[in-house]
N, C-alpha and C positions, 0 to 999 in steps of 0.2 A: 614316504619322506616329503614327496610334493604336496600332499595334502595336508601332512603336521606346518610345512613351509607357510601353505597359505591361509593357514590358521587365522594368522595375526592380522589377515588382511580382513577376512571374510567377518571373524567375531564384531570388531569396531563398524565394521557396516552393515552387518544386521542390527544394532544398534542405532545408528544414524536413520536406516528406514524407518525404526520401530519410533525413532522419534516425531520423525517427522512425521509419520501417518497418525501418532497420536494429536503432532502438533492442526494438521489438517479437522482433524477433529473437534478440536477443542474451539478454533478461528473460523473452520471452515463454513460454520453454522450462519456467521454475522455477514458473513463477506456480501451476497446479493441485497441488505438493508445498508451500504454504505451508498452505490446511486441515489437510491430512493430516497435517505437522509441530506445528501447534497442537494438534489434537485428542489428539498421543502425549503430549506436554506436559500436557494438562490431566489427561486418563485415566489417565496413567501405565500406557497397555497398547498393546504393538505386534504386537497380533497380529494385528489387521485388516490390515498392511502386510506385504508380500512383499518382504525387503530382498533378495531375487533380482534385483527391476527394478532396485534399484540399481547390483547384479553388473552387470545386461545394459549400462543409460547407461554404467556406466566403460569397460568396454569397449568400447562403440562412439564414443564421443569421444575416447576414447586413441587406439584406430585413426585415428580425423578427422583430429586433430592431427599423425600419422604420416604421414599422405596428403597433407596441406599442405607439407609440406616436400619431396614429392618433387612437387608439382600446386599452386601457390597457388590459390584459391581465393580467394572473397570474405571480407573482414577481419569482417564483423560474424559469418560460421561459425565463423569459428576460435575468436572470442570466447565465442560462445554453448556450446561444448565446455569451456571452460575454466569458463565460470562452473554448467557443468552437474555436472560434477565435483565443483566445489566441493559445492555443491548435497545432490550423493549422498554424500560425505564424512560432513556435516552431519547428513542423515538417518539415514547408519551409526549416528555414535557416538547418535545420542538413542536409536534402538532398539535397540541393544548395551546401554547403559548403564539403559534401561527394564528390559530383558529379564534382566539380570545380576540387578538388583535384586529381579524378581519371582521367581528361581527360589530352591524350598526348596531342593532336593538341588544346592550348589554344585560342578560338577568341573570345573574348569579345563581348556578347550580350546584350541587354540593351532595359529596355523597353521605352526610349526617342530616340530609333531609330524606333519606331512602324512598326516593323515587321511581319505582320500577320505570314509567315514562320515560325518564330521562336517565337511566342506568350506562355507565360508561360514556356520559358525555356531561362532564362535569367543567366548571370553569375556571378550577387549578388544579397544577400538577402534583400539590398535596392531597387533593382527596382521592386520586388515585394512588397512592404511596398508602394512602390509610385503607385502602379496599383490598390491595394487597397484602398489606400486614394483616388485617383481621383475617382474611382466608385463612392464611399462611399459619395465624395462631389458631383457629381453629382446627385446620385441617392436621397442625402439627399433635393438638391436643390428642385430637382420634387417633391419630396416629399411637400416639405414646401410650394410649389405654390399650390398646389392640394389637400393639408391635408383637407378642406371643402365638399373636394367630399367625399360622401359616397360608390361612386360606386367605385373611386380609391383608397382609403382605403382597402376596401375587395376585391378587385382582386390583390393590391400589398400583403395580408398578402398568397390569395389562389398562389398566384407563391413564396413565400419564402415556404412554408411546401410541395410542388408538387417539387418545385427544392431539395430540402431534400430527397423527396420519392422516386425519379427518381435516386438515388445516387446506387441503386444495378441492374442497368438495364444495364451498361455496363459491369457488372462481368456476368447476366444472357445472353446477346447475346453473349460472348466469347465462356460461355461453349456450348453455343447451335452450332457456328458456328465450335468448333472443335471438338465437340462431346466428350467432357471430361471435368473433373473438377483437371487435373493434375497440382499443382502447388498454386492452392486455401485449403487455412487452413478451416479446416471442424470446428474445434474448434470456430473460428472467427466466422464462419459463423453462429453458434448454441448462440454465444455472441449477435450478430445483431440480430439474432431474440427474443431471450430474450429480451434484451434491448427494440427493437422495440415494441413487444408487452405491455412491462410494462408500456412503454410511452402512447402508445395508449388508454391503460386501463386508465390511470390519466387523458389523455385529457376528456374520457367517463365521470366519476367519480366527476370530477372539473367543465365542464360545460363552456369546452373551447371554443372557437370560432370555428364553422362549421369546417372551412376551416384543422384545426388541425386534428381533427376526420377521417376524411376523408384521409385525404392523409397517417395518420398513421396508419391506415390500407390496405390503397393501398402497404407503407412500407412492412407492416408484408407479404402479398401477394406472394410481389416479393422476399422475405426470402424464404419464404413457397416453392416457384417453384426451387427454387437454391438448397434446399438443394433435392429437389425430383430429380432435377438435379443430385445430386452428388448420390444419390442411383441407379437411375436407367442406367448411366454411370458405376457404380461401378458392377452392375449385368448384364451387355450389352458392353463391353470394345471394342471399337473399333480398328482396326488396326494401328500402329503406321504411323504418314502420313509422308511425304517422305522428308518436312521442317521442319525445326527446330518450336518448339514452345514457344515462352516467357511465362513464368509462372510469370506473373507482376499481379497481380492483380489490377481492378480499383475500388475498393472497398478498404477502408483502414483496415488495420488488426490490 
């Protein structure tokens, strides 16, 4: 009877969890690019930020979203791809339009002059919106030819969550190759791994696709080694080396 009793209690709150952990999901992705965004905002300087990471997020939630239509998956990933995008969008045009403003010597770059050279560093935020879409119709094209295969299904979703997971492997060979973590927010870095792991934990828990599992713990990994990075740099400092060093992260903060 005490059990039928607290039925009514327990049902609507495993509910309320389920929401909210999907809603963590769906928001929880953008939350460490909102400093980062203020700070370009305030500073009017984006050279601390790597709009490569961005490069990478679009492309690995473009793929997500491609892999849903031939795999559904759970509704709060597909969401959280969509509002990541936007996200990296957002972040383009404010460092495009920083970056445009700060430079003396003005030459108009453009991604319809395909310039490998000058590839993602273009000087509006439309020719990056038009780099995006061409992927995005191409990649959908393939898609749509090949949705039938099984095998191209599951190796397009295993490279959208591997392209995701490889996103903190150029902040870990930076610090390995200067032997320092000068210039990277330890804070950030303690956000990525949180985030990462709580994600991982859901894909465990939800009963995601292989592919998810895996690589979001390959993620938390290369967390795990950056921040042993920044300790064991932090007890072991090496000599100042004799070039200047950029403190850009490629990792977004």
């Amino acid at each position: 009877m005490e059990a039928e009793g607290l039925g009514w209690l327990l049902v609507p709150l495993h509910q309320l969890v389920s929401w909210v952990a999907a809603g963590a999901m769906v928001f929880g992705g953008v939350v460490p690019y909102i400093p980062q965004y203020r700070d370009i905002r305030r500073t009017q300087n984006a050279d601390g930020f790597s709009t490569h990471v961005c490069l990478v997020l679009l492309v690995a939630n473009i793929l997500r979203i491609l892999f849903w239509f031939g795999r559904h998956f759970e509704s709060p990933l597909l969401w959280q791809s969509i509002v990541m995008i936007l996200t990296m969008l957002l972040m383009l045009k404010l460092c495009t339009e920083v970056r445009v403003a700060n430079e003396l010597n003005i030459k108009r770059r453009s991604f319809a002059d395909f310039d490998p050279h000058h590839f993602w560093h273009w000087s509006s935020f439309a020719d990056y919106v038009q780099c995006v879409l061409a992927f995005t119709g191409v990649a959908g094209y393939i898609t749509y030819l090949s949705i039938d295969s099984a095998l191209f299904v599951e190796t397009l979703g295993f490279l959208a969550v591997l392209t995701e997971a490889m996103l903190g492997v150029p902040q870990l060979y930076r610090n390995y190759c200067h032997r320092s973590t000068e210039g990277m927010s330890l804070k950030m870095v303690l956000m990525w791994t949180s985030g990462d792991t709580f994600k991982t934990a859901y894909f465990l828990l939800n009963g995601a696709p292989l592919q998810f599992s895996v690589c979001g713990l390959l993620q938390v990994m290369v967390d795990l080694v950056i921040l042993g990075q920044a300790y064991a740099f932090a007890h072991h400092p090496q000599k100042p080396a004799a070039h200047a060093v950029h403190p850009a992260s490629t990792k977004a903060l």
